[in-house]
N, C-alpha and C positions, 0 to 999 in steps of 0.2 A: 662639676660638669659631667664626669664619666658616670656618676651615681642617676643623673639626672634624663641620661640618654638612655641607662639599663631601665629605667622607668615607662619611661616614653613609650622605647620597643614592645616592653612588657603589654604596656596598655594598649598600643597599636594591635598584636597580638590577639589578645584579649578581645578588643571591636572585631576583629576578621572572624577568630572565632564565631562568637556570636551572630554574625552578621550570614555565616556560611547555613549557622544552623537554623536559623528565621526565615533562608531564602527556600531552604532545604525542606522546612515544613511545608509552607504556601503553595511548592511544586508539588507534595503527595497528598494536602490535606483530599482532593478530589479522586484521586485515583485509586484505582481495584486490584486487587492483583488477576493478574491477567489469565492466570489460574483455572480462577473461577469465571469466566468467560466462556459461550456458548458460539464456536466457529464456523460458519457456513463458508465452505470451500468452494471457489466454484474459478472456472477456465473463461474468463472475461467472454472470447470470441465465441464460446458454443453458450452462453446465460441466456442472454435477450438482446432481439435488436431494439433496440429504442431510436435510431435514428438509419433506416433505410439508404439514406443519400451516401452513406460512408462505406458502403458494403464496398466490399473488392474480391477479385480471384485474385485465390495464392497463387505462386508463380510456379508451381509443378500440376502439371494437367490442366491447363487452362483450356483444352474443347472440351473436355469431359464436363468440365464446370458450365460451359457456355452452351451445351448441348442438355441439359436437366435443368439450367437455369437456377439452379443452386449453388453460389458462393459461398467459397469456403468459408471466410470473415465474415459474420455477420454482428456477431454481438459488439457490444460496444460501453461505454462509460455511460452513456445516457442510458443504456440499458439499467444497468445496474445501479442508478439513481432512482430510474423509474419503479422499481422493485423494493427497494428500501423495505417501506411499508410492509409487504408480503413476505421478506424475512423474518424480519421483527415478528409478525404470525404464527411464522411457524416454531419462534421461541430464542431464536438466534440474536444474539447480540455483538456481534461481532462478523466481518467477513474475513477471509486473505484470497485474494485474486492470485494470479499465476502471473510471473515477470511480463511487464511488457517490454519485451527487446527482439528484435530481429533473431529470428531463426535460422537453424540451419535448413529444413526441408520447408517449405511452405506447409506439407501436413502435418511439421511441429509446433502446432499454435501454445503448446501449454506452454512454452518460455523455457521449459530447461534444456534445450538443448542451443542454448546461443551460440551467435558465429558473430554478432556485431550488439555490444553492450552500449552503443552509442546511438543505432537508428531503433526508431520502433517500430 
């Protein structure tokens, strides 16, 4: 019986093995290394508005904004959907946006300077 369970394990083993390194494949056979990837960097709120209705003033100098009629936040996720294509043109295969998370100043739109990791 003791011979019969060193078996068993053995071969339990043996399937997990196997089974890790089959899952292991199916996950990378598509992928690139990231390497060789062409990065268009860009600060989400200054890219493109793509959708007007969302625009808002940051909440530091709010006449100065209401007075040139220029809000701070304009760019947006539909921006930057709407755009896809015109990346891709100029040869970019890849983006990385800047954190979206509440900031400390209103005129810290690039996201590194957080004060709240929880609102956007």
């Amino acid at each position: 019986m003791r011979k019969f369970k060193k078996k068993l394990f053995a071969a339990m083993l043996l399937l997990l093995a196997s089974s890790n390194a089959m899952a292991t494949d199916n996950f990378t056979d598509n992928r690139t290394d990231f390497r060789d990837e062409s990065i268009y960097f860009m600060i989400t709120t200054r890219f493109y508005d793509g959708d007007p209705k969302n625009n808002v003033l940051c909440w530091d100098n709010q006449e100065a904004q209401m007075s040139t009629k220029d809000p701070c936040w304009r760019g947006d996720f539909q921006g930057v959907i709407d755009k896809f294509d015109y990346i891709k043109a100029l040869g970019f295969t890849a983006i990385w946006i800047t954190p979206v998370v509440q900031n400390a100043s209103g005129y810290d739109y690039h996201g590194y300077h957080v004060s709240d990791f929880s609102k956007v």
